[in-house]
C-alpha positions as CSV (number, residue, x, y, z in Angstrom):
1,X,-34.2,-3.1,26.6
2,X,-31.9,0.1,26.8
3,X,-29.4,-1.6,29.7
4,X,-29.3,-4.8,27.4
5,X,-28.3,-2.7,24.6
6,X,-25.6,-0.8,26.8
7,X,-24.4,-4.4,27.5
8,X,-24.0,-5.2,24.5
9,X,-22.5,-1.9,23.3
10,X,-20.0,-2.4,25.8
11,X,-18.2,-5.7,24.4
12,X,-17.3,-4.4,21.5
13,X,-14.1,-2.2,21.9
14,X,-12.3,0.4,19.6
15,X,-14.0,2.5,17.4
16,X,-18.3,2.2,16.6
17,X,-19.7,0.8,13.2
18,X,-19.9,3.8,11.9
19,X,-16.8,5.3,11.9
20,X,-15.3,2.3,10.2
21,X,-17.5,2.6,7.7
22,X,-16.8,6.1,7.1
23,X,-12.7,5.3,7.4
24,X,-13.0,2.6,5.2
25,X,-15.1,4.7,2.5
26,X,-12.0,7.2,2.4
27,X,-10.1,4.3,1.3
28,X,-8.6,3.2,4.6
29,X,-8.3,-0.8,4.3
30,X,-7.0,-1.1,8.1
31,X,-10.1,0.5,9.1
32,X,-12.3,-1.9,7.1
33,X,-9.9,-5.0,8.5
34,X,-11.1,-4.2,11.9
35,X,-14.7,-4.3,10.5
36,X,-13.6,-8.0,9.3
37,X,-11.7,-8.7,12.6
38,X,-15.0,-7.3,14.3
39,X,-17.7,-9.7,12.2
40,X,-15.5,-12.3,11.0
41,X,-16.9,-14.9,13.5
42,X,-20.2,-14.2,13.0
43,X,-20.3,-14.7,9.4
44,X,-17.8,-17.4,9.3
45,X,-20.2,-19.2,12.0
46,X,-23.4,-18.5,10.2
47,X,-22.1,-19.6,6.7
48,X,-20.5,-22.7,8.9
49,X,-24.1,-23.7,10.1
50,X,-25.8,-23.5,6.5
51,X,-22.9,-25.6,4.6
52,X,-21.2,-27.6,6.6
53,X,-17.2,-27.5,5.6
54,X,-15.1,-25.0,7.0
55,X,-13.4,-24.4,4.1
56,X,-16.4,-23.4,2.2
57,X,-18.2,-21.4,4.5
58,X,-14.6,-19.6,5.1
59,X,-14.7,-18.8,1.5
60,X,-18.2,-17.7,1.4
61,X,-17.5,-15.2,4.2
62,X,-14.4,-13.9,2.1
63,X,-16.7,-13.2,-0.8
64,X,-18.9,-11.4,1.2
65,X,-16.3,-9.0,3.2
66,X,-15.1,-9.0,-0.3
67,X,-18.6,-7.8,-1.6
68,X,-18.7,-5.6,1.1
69,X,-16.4,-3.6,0.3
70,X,-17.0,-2.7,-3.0
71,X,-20.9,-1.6,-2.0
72,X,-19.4,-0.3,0.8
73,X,-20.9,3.0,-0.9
74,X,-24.6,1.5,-0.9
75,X,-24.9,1.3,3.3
76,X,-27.1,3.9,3.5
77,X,-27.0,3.1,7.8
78,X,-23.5,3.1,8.9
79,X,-25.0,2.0,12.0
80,X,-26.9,-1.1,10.9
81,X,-23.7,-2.8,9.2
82,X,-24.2,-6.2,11.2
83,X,-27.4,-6.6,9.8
84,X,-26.2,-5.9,6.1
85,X,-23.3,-8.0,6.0
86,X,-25.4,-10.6,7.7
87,X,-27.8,-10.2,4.2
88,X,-24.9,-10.0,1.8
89,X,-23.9,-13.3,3.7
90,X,-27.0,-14.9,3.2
91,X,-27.0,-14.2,0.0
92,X,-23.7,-15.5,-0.5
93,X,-24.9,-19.0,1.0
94,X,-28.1,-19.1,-1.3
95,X,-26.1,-18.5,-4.4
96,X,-23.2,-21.4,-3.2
97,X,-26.5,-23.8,-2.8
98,X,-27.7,-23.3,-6.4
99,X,-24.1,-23.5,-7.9
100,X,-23.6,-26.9,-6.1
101,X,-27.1,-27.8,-7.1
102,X,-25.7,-27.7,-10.3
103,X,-22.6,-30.3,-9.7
104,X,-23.8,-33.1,-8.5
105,X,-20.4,-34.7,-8.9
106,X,-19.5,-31.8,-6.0
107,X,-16.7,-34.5,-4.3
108,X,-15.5,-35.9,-7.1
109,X,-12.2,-34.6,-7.1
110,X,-11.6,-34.5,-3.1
111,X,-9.3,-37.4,-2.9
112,X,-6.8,-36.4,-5.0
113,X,-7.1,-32.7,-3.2
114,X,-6.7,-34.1,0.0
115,X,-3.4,-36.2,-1.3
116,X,-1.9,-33.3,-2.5
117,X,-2.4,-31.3,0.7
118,X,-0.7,-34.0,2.4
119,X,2.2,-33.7,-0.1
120,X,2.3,-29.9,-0.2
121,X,1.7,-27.0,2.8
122,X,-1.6,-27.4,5.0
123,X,-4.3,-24.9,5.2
124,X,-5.0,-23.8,9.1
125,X,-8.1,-25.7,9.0
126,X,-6.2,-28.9,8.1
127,X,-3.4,-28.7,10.9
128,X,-6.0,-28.0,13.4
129,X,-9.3,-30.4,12.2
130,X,-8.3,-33.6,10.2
131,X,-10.8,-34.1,7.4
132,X,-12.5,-37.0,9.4
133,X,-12.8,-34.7,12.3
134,X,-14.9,-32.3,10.5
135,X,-17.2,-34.6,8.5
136,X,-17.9,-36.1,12.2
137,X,-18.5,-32.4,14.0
138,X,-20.9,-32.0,10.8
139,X,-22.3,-35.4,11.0
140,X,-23.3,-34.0,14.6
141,X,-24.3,-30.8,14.1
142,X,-26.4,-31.6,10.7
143,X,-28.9,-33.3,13.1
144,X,-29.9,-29.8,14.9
145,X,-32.2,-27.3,13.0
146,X,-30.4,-24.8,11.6
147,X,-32.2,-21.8,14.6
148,X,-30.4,-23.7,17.5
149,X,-26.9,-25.0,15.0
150,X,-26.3,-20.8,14.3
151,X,-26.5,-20.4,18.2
152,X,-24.4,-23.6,19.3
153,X,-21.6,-22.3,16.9
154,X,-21.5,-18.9,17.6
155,X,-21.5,-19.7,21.3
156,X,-18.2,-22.2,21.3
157,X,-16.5,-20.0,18.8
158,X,-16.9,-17.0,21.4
159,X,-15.5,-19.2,23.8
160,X,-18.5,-19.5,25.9
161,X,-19.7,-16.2,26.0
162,X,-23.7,-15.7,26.3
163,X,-23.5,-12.3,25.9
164,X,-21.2,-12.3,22.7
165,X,-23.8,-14.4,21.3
166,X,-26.9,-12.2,22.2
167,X,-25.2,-9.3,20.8
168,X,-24.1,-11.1,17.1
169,X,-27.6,-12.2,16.9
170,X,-29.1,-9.6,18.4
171,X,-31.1,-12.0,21.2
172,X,-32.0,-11.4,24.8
173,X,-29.4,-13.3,27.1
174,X,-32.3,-15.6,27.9
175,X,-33.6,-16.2,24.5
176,X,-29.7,-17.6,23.4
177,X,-29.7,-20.0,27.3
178,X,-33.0,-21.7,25.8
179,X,-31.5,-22.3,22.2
180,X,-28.4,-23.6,24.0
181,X,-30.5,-25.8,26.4
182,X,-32.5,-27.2,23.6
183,X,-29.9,-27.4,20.9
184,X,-27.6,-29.2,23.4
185,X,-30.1,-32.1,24.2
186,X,-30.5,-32.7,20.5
187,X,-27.4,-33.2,20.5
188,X,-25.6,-37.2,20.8
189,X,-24.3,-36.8,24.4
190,X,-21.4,-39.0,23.2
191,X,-20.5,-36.1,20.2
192,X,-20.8,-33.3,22.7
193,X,-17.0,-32.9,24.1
194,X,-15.6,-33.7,20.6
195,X,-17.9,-30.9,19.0
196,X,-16.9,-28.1,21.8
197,X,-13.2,-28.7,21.3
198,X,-13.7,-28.7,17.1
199,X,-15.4,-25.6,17.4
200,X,-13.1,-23.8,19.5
201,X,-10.4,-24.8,17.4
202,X,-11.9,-24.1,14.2
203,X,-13.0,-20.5,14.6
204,X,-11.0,-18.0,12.2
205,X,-8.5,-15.4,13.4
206,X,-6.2,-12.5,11.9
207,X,-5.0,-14.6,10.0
208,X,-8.5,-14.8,8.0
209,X,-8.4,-10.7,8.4
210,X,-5.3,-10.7,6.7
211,X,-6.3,-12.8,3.6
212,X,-9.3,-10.6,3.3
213,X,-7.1,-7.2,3.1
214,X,-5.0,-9.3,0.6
215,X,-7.7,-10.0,-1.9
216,X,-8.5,-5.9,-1.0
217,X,-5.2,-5.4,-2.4
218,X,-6.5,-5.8,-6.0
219,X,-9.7,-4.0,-5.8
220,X,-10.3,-0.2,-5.8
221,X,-11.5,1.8,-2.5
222,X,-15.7,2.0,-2.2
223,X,-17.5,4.8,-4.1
224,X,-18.9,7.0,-1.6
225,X,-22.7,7.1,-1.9
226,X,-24.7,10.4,-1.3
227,X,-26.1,8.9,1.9
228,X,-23.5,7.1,3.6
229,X,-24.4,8.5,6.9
230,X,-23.8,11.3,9.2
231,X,-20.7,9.8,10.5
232,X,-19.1,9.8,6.7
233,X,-19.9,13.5,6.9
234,X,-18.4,14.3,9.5
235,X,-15.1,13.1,9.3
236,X,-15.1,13.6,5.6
237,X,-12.6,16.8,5.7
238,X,-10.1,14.3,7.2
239,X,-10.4,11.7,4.1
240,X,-10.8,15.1,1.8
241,X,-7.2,16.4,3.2
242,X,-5.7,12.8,2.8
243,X,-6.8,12.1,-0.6
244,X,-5.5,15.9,-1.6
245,X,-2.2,14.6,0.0
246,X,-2.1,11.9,-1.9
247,X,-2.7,13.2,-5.2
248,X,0.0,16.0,-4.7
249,X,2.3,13.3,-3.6
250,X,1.8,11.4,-6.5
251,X,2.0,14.5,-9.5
252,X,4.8,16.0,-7.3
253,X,7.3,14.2,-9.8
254,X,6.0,16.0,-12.7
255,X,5.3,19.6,-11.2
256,X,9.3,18.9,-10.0
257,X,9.6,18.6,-13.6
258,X,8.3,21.3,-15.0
259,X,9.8,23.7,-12.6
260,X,13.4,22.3,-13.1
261,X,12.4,22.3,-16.9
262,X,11.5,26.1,-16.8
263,X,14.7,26.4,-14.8
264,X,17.1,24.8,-17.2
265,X,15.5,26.9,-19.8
266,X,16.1,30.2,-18.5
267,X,19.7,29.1,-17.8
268,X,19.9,28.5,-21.5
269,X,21.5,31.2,-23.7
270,X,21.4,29.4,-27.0
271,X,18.3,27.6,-28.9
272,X,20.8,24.3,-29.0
273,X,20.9,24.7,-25.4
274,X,17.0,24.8,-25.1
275,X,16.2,21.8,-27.5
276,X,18.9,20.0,-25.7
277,X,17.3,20.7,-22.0
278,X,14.0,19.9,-23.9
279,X,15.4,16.6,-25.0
280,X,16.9,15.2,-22.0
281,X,14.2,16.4,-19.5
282,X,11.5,14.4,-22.0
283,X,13.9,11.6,-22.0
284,X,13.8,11.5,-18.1
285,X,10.1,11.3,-18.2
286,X,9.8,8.9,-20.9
287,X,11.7,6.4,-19.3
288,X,10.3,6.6,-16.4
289,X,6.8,6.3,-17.7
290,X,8.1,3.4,-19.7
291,X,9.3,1.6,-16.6
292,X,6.0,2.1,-14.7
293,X,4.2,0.9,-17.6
294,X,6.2,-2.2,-17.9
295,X,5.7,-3.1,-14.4
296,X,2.2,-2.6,-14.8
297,X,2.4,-4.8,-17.8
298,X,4.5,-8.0,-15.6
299,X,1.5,-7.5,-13.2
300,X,-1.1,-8.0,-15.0
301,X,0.4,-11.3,-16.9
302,X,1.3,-12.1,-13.3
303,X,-2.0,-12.1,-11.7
304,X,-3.0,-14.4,-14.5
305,X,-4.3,-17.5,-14.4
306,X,-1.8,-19.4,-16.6
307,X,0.9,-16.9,-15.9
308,X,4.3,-18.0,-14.3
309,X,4.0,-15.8,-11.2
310,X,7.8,-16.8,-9.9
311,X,9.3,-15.6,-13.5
312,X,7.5,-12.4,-14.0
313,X,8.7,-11.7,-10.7
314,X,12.3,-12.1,-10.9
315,X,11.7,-10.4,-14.3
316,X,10.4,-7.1,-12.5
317,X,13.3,-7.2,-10.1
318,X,15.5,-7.2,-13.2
319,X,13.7,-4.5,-14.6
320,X,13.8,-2.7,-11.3
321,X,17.6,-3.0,-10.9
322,X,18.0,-1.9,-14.8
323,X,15.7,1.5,-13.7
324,X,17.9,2.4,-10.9
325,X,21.8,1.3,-13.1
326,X,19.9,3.4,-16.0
327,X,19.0,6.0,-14.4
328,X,22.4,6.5,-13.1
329,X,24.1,6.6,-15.8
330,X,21.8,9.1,-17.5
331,X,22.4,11.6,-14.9
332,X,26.1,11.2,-14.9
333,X,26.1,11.8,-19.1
334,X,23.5,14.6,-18.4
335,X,25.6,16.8,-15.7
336,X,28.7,15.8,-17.8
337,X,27.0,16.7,-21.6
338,X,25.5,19.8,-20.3
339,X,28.8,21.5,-18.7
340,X,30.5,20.2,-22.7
341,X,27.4,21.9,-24.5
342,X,28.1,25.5,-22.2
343,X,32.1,25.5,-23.3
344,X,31.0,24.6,-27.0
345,X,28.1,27.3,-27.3
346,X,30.9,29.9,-25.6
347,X,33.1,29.3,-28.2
348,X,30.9,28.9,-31.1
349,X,28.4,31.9,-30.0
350,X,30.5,34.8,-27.6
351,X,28.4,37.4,-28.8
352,X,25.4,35.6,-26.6
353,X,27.5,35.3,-23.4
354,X,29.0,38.9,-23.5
355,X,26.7,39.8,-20.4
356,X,28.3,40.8,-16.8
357,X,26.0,38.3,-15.2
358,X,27.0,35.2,-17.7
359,X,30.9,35.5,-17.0
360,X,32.0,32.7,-14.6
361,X,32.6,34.8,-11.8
362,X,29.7,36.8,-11.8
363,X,27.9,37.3,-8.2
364,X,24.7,36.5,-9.9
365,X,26.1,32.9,-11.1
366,X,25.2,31.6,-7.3
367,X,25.0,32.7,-3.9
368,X,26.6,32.1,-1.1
369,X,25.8,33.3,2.3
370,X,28.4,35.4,4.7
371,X,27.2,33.4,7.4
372,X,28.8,30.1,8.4
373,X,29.1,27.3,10.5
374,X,31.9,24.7,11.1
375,X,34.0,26.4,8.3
376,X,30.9,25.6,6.1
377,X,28.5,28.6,4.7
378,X,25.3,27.7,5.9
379,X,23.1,28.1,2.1
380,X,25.4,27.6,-1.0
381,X,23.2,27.9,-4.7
382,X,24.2,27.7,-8.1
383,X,21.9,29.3,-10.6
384,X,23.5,29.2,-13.8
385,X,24.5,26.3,-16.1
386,X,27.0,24.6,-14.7
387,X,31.0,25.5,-16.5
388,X,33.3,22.4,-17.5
389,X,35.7,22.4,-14.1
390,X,33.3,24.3,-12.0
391,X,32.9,22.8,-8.5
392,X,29.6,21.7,-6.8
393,X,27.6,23.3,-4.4
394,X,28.9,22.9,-1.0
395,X,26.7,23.7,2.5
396,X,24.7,22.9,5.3
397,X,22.0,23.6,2.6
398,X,23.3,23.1,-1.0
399,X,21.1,23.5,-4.2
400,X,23.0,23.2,-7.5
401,X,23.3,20.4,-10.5
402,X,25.5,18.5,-8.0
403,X,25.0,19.2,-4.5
404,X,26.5,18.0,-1.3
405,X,25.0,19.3,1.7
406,X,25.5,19.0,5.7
407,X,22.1,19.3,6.1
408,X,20.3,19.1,3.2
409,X,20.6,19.0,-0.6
410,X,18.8,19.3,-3.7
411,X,20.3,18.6,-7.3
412,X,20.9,16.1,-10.2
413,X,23.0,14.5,-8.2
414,X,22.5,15.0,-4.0
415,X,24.2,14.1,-1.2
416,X,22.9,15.3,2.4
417,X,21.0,14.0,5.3
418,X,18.1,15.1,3.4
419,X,18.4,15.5,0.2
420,X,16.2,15.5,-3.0
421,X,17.0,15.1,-6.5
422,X,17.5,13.1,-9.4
423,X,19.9,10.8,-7.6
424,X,19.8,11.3,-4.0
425,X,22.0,9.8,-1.4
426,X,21.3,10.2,2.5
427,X,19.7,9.6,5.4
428,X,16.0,10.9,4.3
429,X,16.5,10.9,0.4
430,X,13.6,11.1,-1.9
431,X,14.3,11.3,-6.0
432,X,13.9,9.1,-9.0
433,X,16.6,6.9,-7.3
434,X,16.8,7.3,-3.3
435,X,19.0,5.8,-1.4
436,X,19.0,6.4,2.2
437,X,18.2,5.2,6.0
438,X,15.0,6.4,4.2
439,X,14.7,5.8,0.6
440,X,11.5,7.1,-1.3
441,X,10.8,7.9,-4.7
442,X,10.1,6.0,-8.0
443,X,12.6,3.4,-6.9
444,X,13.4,4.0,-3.2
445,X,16.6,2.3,-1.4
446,X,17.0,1.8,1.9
447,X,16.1,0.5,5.7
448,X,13.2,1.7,5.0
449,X,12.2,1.6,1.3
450,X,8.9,3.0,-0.1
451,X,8.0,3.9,-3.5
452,X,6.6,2.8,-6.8
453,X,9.3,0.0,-6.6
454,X,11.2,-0.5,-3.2
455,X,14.4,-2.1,-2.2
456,X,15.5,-2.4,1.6
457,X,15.5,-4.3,5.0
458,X,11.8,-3.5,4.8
459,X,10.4,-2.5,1.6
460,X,7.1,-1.3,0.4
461,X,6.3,-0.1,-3.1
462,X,2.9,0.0,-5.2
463,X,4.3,-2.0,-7.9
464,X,7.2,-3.9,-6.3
465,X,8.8,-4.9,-2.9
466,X,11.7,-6.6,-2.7
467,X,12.9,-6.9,1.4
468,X,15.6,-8.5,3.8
469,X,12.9,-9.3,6.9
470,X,9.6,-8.6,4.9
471,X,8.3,-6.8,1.7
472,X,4.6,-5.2,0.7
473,X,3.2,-4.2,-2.2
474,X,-0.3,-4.8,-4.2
475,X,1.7,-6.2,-7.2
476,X,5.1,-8.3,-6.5
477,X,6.5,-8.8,-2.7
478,X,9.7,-10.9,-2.3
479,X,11.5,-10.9,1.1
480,X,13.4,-13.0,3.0
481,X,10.8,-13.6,6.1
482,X,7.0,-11.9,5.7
483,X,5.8,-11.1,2.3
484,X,2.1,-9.4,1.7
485,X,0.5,-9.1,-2.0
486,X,-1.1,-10.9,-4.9
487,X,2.0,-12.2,-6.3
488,X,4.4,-12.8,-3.1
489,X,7.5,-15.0,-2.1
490,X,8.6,-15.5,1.2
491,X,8.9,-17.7,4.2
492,X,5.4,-16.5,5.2
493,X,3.6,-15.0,3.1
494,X,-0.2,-13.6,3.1
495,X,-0.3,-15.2,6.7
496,X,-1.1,-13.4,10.4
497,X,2.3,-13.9,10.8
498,X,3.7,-12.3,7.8
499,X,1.0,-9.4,8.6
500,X,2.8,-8.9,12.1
501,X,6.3,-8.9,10.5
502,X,5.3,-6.4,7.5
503,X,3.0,-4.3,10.3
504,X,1.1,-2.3,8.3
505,X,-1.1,-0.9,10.7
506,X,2.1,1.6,11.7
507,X,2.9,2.2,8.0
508,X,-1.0,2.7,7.2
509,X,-0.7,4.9,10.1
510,X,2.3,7.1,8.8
511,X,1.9,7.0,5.0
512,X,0.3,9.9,4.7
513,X,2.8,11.7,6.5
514,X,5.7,10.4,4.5
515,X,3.7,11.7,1.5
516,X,3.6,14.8,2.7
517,X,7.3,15.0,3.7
518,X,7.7,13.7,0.3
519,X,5.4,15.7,-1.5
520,X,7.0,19.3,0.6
521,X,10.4,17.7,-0.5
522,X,10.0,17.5,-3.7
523,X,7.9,21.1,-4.6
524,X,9.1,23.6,-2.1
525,X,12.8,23.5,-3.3
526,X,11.7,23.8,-7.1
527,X,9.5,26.0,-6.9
528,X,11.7,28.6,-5.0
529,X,14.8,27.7,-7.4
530,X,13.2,28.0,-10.1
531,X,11.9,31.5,-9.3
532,X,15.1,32.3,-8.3
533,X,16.8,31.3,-11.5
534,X,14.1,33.1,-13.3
535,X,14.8,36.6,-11.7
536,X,18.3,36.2,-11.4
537,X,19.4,34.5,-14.7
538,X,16.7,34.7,-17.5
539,X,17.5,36.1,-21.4
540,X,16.0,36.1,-24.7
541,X,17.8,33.1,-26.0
542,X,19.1,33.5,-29.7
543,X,20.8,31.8,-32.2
């Protein structure tokens, strides 16, 4: 019994049961599409043998990955998955009997389905297995009990392999031979060659994966459950570190905020200049927060039953484009407005400004180191409010309202290789608006877009994606070639193909890295402005 159970074990390749299950419990939908990849046969092929259409037992098995997942939380044996998705399976298949039971008009409507599928794009099943094809395979296979049916389907859709099917069923090697033998001779001898080659044809593949991860795409990660197994424990500082990553990723735009907000203020010399720092840095967030709730908003109507998916969706593109035009023009009226407000306060309040450190050429003002490179200093800051004529901040590391650096930047406006800030232009850019090789942030531009909304040769966003060769996102995808989500437009779309074009395994791979980047990005540069700005330039404001 031990060596049959090595034999088994060694079929199945990558990672063990249980480590998927602990993966997919930290919210890791790759690792729980290799769970589907893994069982998909089995469950398609034992719903299969129960109902008899291919279609339905491929929808039964969706419902019960689907199920799955979401009691994911509930496995209190990582290592006895098979058998538990085998029981949410069975389940499944009782409940689909009753609700049929109930309609006993059940074809009614099947001619004018199967017209329209002529008329429109074919499922899989019906490029591959005509509809007469599978009412004959059934016709065949409804004559075998139902003990010998499971083993005759599981052993053509594992292309012949005796051992594959004493493993899914947990059988000895001999045990599945005499179901074969016997099932076989029940069978018509004139059906048999037709039924082999169905089968084979008929069993699912990524593609099936890939339109289980899509309906994931809606619903939340598993809750964890107390005893989710040893494995879960084990790995659970990995998951801990990634969701912390996460979080911090996604809050980094507001601690960005408050930093640059306590900066501003301690620039400020007059209580006009506070309210209007106040003013505008709530006007940034408000929009924002606007924008992301309207998006929200054209989601939900999409995902709708009787909502006009291809509208809303050109809608939120609209709405994207509007963010990113909005957004800059606000920051050029903000760096502009604020340098006005500075020559107006001098002039109406020079009592306030009669400090060494607040005259335009005082050392204190910015810094600028003695060493340089290529002509250029190599760290150039500003840390006062920008003057009316006063030039940006110019190095291989720039910080300043306006900020062009060689290396990197961080600003209002930024311009560098890497560079962070409100608009950001570059090769790795990450801001409100970023537009790079790179582009991340709240609406991220580039080759390679990512963000709440993304725009790019390959784009994904968690509200919007709009790519040249493919586009991801859990609310609207529009590309060219591959799209992936609930509400997508492409020339594949929600396919194995489009999954191949998109590849999300590498991204899934590397997103938490690029949150981090992002995250470091965003924080690090604040922070140590804003502490700088605070030592160097703050003053009891009066008026």
């Amino acid at each position: 019994m031990l060596m049959k159970t090595k034999k088994y074990r060694s079929i199945v390749e990558g990672p063990g049961d249980a480590a998927l299950v602990a993966a997919s419990l930290g919210g890791d939908r790759q690792a729980f599409g290799k769970i589907v990849t893994r069982y998909q046969r089995l469950l398609c092929s034992l719903a299969y043998s129960s109902l008899g259409n291919l279609s339905e037992s491929e929808d039964v098995a969706q419902e019960a990955f689907v199920e799955a997942w979401n009691k994911l939380g509930n496995l209190q044996e990582p290592e006895k998955l098979k058998a538990w998705l085998c029981g949410i399976l069975r389940f499944k298949v009782s409940h689909h009997h009753r609700r049929e039971a109930r309609q006993p008009v059940r074809h009614a409507g099947e001619l004018d389905e199967a017209d329209a599928l002529e008329s429109n794009d074919q499922t899989i099943e019906d490029v591959v297995m005509k509809e007469e094809e599978q009412t004959l395979l059934w016709q065949a296979l409804e004559t075998v009990p139902e003990t010998y049916r499971e083993t005759l389907v599981l052993y053509y859709r594992e292309q012949r392999s005796i051992a594959h099917v004493a493993y899914e069923l947990d059988l000895s090697e001999d045990a599945v031979k005499q179901r074969l033998s016997r099932g076989r001779k029940l069978l018509q001898k004139k059906m048999m060659s037709f039924v082999e080659n169905a089968l084979a044809k008929s069993a699912p593949g990524h593609a099936f994966t890939a339109s289980v991860l899509g309906a994931l795409a809606t619903v939340a990660p598993p809750a964890k459950a107390a005893g989710a197994g040893m494995t879960a424990a084990k790995v659970g500082s990995t998951f801990k570190w990634a969701t912390i990553i996460t979080f911090v990723a996604t809050i980094s735009g507001l601690i960005s905020s408050f930093f640059a907000l306590r900066a501003n203020l301690d620039q400020s010399r007059t209580k006009r200049e506070r309210r209007a720092v106040i003013r505008v840095t709530l006007t940034f967030i408000a929009v924002a927060l606007v924008f992301v709730a309207a998006m929200f908003g054209l989601r939900y109507l999409a995902l709708q039953p009787d909502g006009n998916a291809r509208l809303l969706a050109i809608f939120s593109q609209i709405l994207v484009l509007s963010f990113v035009a909005g957004y800059g023009f606000m920051t050029a009226r903000l760096l502009k407005n604020m340098r006005a407000l500075r020559s107006a306060e001098r002039l109406r309040r020079p009592d306030l400004f009669t400090s060494p450190d607040d005259q335009p050429r005082s050392k204190k003002r910015e810094y600028i180191s003695r060493f340089s490179f290529l002509g250029f200093p190599l760290v150039h800051a500003k840390f006062a409010m920008a003057e009316v004529g006063e030039k940006p901040a110019v190095a291989w590391i720039a910080l300043g309202d306006r900020a062009y650096g060689l290396l990197f930047a961080w600003g209002g406006f930024a311009v560098a290789p890497i560079s962070v800030g409100i608009i950001s232009c570059g090769l790795l850019t990450v801001g409100a608006v970023g537009f790079g090789l790179v582009g991340m942030g709240t609406v991220g531009v580039g080759l390679l877009a990512m963000g709440a909304s993304a725009i790019g040769y390959k784009a994904y966003g968690s509200l919007s994606a709009m790519g040249w060769e493919s586009a991801f996102s859990p609310a609207f995808s529009i590309a060219k070639e591959a799209a992936i989500g609930p509400v997508a437009f492409a020339g594949e779309v929600n396919n194995e193909l489009a999954a191949s074009i998109v590849n999300l395994s590498t991204v899934n791979q590397s997103y938490v890295w690029f949150l981090a980047i992002m995250a470091f990005l965003v924080i690090v540069p604040v922070v140590w402005y804003a502490r700088t700005v605070r030592k160097k330039m703050q003053k009891p404001s009066a008026d």
